[in-house]
VEXNUMI-871042 format. One record per residue: z, x, y of N, C-alpha, C, O in turn; residue in three letters. Coordinates in steps of 0.1 Angstrom, whole numbers, padded with zeros to 4 digits, always signed. Layout:
<atoms>
ZXYZXYZXYZXYAla ...
</atoms>
This chain:
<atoms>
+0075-0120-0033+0061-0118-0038+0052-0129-0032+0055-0141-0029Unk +0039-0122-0030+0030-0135-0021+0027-0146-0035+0028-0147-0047Unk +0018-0157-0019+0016-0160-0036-0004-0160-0034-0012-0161-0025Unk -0005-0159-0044-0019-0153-0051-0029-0170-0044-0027-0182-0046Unk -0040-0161-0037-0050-0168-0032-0056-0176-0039-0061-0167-0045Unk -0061-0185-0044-0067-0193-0050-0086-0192-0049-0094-0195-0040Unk -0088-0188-0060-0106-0189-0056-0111-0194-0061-0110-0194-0074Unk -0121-0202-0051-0126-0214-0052-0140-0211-0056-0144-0199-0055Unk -0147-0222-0061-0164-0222-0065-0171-0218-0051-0180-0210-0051Unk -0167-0221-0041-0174-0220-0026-0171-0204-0022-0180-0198-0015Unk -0159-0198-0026-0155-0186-0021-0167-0174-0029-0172-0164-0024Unk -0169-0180-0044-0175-0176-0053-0191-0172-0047-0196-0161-0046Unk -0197-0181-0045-0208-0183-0041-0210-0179-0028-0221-0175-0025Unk -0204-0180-0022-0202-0172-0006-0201-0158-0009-0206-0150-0001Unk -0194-0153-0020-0196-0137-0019-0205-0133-0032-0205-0121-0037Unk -0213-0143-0037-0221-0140-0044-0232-0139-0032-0236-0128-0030Unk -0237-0148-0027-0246-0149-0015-0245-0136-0006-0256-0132-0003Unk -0235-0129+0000-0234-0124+0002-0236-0105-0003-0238-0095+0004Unk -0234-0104-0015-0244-0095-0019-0259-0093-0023-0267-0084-0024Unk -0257-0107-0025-0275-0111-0026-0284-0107-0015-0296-0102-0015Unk -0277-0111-0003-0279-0107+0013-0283-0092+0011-0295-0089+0008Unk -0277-0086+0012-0272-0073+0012-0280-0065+0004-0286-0057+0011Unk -0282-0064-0010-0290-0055-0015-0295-0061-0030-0297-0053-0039Unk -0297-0073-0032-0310-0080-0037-0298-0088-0052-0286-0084-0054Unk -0303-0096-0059-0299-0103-0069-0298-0091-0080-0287-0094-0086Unk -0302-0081-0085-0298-0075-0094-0284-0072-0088-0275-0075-0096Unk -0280-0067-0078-0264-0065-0077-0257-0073-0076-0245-0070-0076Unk -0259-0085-0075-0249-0100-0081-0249-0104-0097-0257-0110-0104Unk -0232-0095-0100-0225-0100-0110-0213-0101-0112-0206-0096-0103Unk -0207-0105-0121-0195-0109-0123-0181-0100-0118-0171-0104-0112Unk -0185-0088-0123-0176-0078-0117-0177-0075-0101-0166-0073-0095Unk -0185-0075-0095-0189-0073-0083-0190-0082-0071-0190-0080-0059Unk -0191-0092-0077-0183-0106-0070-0169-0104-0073-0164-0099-0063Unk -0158-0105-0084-0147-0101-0080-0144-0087-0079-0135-0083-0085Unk -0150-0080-0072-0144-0072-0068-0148-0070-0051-0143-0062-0045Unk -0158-0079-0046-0155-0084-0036-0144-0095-0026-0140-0096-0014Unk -0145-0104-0041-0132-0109-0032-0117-0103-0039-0107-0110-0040Unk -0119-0092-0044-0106-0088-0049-0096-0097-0060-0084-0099-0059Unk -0107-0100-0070-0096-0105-0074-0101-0105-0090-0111-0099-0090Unk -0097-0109-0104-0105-0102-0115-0114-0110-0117-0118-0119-0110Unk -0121-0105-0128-0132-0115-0134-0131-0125-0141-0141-0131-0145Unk -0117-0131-0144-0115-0145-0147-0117-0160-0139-0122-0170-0144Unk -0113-0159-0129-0116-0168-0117-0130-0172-0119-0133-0183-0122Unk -0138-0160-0118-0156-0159-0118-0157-0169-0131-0159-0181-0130Unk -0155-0163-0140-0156-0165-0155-0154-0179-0158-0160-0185-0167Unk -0147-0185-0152-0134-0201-0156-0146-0210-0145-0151-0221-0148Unk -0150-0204-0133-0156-0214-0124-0167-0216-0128-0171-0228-0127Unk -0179-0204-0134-0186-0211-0138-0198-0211-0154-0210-0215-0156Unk -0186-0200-0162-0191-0200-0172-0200-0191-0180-0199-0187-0191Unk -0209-0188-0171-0218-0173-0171-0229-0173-0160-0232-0181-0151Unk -0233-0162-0162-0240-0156-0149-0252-0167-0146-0257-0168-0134Unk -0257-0174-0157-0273-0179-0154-0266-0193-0146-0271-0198-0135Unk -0254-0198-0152-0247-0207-0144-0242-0203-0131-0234-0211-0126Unk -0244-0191-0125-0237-0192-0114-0250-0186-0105-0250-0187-0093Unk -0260-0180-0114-0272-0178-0106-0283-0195-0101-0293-0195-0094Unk -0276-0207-0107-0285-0217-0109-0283-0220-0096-0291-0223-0087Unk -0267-0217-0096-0259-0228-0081-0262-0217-0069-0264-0221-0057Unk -0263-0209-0073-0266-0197-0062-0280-0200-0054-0281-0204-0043Unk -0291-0198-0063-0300-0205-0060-0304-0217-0050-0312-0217-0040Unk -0294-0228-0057-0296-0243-0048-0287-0237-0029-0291-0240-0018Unk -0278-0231-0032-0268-0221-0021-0276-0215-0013-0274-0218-0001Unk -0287-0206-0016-0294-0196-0012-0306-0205-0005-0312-0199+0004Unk -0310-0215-0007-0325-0220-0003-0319-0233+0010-0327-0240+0017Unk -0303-0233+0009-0299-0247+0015-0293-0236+0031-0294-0240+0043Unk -0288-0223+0028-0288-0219+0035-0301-0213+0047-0300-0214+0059Unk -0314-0209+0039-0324-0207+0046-0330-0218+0052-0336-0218+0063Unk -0326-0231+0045-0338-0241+0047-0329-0256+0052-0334-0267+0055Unk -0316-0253+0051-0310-0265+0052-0308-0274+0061-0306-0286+0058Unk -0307-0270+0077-0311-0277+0086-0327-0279+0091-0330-0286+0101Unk -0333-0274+0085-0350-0274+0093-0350-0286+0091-0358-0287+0100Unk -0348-0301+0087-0349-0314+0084-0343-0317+0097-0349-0326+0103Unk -0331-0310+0104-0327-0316+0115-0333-0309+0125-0337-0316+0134Unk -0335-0299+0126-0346-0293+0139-0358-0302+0141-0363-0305+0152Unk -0363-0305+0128-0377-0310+0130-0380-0326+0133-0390-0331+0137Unk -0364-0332+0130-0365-0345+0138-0366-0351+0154-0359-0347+0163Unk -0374-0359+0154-0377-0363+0169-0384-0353+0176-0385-0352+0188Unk -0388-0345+0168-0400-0332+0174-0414-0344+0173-0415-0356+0169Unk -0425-0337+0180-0439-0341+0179-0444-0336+0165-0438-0327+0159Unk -0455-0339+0160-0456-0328+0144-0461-0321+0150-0451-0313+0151Unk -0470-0316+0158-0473-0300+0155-0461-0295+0156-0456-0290+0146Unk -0451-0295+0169-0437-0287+0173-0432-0283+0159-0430-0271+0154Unk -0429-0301+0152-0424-0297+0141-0431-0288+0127-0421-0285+0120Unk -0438-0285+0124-0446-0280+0118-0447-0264+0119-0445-0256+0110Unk -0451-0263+0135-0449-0251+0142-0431-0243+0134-0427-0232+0129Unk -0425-0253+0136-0408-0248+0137-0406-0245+0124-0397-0237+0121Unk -0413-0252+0112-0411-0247+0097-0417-0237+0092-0413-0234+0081Unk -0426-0229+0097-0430-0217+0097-0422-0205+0104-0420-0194+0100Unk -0420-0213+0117-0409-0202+0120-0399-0199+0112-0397-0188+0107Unk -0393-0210+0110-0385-0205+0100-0384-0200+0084-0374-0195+0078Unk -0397-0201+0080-0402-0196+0065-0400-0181+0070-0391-0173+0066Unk -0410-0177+0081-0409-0163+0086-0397-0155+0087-0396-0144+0082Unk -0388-0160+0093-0377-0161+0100-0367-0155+0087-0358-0146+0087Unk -0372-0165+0076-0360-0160+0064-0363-0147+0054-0355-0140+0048Unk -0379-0146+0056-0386-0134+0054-0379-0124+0060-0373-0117+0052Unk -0379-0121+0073-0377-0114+0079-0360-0108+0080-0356-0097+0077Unk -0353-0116+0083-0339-0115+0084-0332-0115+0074-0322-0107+0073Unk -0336-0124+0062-0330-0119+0048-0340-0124+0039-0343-0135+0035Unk -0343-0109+0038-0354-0105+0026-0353-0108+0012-0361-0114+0005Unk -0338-0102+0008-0337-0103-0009-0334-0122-0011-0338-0129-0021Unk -0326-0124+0002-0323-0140-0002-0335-0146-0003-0334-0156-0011Unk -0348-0145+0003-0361-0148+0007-0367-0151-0009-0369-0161-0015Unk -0369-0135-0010-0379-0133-0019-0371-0142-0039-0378-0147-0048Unk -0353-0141-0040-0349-0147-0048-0353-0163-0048-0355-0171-0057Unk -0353-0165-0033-0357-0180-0032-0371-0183-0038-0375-0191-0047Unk -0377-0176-0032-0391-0183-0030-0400-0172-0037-0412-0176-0036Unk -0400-0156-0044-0406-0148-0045-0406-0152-0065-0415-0157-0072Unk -0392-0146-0068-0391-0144-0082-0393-0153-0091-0388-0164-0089Unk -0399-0149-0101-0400-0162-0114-0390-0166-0110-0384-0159-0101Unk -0385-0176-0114-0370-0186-0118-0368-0185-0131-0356-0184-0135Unk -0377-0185-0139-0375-0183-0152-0366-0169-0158-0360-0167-0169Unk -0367-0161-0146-0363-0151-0153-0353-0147-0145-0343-0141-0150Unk -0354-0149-0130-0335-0149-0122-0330-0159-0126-0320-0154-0132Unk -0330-0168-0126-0319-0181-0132-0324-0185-0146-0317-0192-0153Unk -0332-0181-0150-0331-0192-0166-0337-0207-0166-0335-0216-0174Unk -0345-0206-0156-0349-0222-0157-0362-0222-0147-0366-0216-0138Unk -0369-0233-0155-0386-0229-0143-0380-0241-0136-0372-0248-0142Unk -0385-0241-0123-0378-0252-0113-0390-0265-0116-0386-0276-0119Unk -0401-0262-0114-0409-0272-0116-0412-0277-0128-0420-0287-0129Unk -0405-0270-0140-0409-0278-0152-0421-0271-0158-0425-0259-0154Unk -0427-0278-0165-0444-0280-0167-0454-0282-0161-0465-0280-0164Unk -0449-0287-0145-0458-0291-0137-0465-0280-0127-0455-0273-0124Unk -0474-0276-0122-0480-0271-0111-0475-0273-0100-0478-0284-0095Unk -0468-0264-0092-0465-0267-0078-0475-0273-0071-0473-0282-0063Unk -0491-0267-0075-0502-0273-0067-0502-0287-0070-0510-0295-0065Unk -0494-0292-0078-0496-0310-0080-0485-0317-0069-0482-0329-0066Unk -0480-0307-0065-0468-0315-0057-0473-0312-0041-0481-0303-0038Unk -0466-0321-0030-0470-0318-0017-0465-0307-0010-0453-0307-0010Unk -0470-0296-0004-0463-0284-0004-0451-0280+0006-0443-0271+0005Unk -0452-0294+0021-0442-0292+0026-0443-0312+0029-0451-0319+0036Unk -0433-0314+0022-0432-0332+0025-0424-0335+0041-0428-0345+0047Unk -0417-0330+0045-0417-0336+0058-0426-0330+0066-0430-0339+0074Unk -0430-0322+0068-0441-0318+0073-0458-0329+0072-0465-0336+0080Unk -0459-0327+0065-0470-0342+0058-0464-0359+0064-0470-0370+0066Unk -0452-0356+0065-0446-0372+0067-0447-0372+0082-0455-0379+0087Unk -0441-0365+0087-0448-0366+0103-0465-0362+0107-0470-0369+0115Unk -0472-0353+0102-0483-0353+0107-0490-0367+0103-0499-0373+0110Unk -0485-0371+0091-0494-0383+0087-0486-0397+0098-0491-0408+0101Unk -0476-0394+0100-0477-0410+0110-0482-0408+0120-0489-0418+0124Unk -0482-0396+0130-0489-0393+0142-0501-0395+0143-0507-0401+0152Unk -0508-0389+0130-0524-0391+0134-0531-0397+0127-0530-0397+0115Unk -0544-0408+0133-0548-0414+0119-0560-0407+0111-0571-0412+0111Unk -0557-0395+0103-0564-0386+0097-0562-0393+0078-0551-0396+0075Unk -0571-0393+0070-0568-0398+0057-0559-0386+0050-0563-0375+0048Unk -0548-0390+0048-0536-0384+0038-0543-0374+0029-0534-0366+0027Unk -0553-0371+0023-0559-0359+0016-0562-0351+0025-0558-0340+0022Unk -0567-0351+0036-0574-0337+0042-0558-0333+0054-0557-0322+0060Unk -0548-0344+0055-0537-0334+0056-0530-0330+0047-0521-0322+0049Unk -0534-0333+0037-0524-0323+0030-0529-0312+0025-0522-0302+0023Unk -0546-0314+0024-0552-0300+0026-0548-0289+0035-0546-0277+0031Unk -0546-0291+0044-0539-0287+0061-0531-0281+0058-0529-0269+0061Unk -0523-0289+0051-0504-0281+0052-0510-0274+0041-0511-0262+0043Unk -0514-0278+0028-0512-0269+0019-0525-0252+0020-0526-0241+0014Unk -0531-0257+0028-0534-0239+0034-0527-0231+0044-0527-0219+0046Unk -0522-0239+0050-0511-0234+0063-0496-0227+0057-0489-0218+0061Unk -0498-0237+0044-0481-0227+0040-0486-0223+0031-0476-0219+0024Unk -0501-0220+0020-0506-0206+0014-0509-0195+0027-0506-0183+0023Unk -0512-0196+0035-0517-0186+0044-0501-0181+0048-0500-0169+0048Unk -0487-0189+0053-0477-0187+0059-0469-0175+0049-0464-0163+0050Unk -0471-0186+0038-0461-0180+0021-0467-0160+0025-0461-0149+0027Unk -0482-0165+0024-0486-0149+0020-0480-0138+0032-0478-0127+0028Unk -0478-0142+0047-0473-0135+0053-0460-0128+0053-0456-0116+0056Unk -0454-0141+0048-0441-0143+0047-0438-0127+0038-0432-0117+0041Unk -0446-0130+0026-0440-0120+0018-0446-0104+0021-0443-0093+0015Unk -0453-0106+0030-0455-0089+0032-0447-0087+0044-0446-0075+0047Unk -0441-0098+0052-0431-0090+0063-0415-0087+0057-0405-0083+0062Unk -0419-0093+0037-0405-0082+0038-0400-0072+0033-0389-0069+0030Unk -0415-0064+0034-0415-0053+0031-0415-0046+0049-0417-0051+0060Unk -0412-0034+0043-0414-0026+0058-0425-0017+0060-0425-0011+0072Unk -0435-0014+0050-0445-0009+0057-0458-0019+0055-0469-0015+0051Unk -0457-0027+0057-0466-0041+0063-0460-0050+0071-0466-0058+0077Unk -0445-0048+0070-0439-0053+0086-0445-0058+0099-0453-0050+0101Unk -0445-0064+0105-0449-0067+0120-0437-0070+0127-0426-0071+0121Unk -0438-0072+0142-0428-0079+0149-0425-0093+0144-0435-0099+0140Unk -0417-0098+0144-0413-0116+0141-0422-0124+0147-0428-0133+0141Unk -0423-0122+0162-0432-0128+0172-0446-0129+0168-0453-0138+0164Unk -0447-0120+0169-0463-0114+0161-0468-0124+0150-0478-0130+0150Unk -0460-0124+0142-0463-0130+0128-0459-0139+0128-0459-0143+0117Unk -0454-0149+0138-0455-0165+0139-0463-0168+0149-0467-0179+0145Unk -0469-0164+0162-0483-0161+0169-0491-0164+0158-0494-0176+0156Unk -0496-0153+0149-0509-0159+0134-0506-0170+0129-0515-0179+0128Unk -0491-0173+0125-0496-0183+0119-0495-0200+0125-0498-0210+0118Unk -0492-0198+0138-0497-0210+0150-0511-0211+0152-0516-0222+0156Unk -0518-0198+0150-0528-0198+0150-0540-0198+0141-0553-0200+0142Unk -0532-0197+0131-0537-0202+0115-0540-0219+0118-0550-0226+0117Unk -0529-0222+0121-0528-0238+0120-0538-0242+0130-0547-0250+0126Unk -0539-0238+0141-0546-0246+0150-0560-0242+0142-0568-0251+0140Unk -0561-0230+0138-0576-0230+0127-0581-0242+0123-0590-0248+0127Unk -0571-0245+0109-0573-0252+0104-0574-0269+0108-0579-0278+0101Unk -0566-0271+0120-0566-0285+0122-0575-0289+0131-0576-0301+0134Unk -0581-0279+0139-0591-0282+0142-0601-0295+0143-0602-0305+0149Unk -0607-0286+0130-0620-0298+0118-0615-0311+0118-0622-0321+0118Unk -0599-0310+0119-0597-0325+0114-0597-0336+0126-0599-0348+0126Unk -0596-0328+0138-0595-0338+0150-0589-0334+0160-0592-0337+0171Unk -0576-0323+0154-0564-0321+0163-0565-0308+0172-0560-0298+0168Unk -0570-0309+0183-0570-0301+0193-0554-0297+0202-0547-0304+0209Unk -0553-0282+0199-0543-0280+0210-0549-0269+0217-0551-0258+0213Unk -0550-0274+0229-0548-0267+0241-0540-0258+0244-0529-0259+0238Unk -0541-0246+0254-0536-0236+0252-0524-0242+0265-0517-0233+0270Unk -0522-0249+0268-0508-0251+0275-0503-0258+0263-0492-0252+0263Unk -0502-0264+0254-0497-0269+0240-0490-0255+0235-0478-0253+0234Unk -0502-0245+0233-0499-0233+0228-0488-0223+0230-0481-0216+0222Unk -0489-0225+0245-0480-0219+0255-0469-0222+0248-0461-0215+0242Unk -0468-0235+0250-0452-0243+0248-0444-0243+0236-0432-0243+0235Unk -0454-0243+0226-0450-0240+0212-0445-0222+0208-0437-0218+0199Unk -0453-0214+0220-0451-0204+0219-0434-0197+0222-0429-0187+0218Unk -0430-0208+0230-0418-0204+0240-0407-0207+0228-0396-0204+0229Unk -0412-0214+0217-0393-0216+0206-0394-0205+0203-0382-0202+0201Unk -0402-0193+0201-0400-0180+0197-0390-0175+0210-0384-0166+0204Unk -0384-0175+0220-0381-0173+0231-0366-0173+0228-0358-0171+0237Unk 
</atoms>
């Protein structure tokens, strides 16, 4: 007789992620994770208790997978490059995985996981993309309020694209819709001082490549 696989919290969440992928957070549950990885609903049940507990960790899983290296892409970049490359990638998670997208960054939290992420507070009180702000602000000497105005219309303008490319009849090409919003940015930073030139443009254009 073999002997019986052992399943782990990571196996758990890798095939919970995985239907999440696939056809949205309502089809991630208990029976359906094990019966993806074949095995019963005790494992599930013992690792983490109940569903809001395994949608919490799913969550932190789901946002580390979209978002988890952009911290190292964006190091030793120039800020716009870098800046440029976090949009890409907001788009990017839009685009390629939608339901993981929209659970990340779309749905109450209150109501897929059980918990508001920010508390009481206003996301508008918080900075909307901090490494992004931490490199533009050492690069340029611009006063720390009107960049953060910057970013925080760049990733309202980004967020709203984001969520209509993951639908399919407001869809665009990928390219397309990181084109606007390079071009959003250079909009807005304009005013502030920061001119890029269309060989800049060019070049920034070519990570889509």
């Amino acid at each position: 007789m073999g002997r019986k696989t052992k399943i782990t919290r990571e196996m758990i969440l890798e095939a919970a992620y995985e239907l999440l992928d696939e056809s949205g957070i309502g089809q991630v549950a208990i029976k359906t994770i094990a019966s993806r990885l074949g095995c019963s609903t005790q494992p599930v049940s013992w690792q983490f208790g109940s569903m809001i507990e395994l949608k919490k960790e799913l969550y932190a899983y789901s946002a580390q997978m979209l978002y988890g290296s952009l911290g190292e892409e964006m190091e030793g970049k120039d800020a716009i490059t870098a800046f440029f490359l976090s949009g890409i990638r907001y788009i990017s998670g839009a685009c390629d995985h939608p339901n993981v997208f929209k659970f990340v960054n779309v749905d109450d939290p209150m109501i897929s996981i059980g918990e508001r992420i920010s508390k009481d507070t206003s996301i508008f009180e918080f900075q909307f993309n901090d490494e992004a702000f931490r490199i533009l602000a050492s690069e340029y000497d611009i006063e720390p309020e009107k960049i953060g105005e910057m970013v925080r219309d760049t990733v309202i303008y980004t967020h709203g694209l984001a969520v209509m490319m993951m639908f399919d009849n407001y869809r665009l090409p990928k390219k397309e819709a990181c084109k606007m919003i390079l071009d959003m940015g250079i909009r807005l930073m304009k005013p502030l001082g920061i001119e890029i030139n269309e060989k800049k443009r060019s070049m920034l254009l070519k990570q889509l490549d």
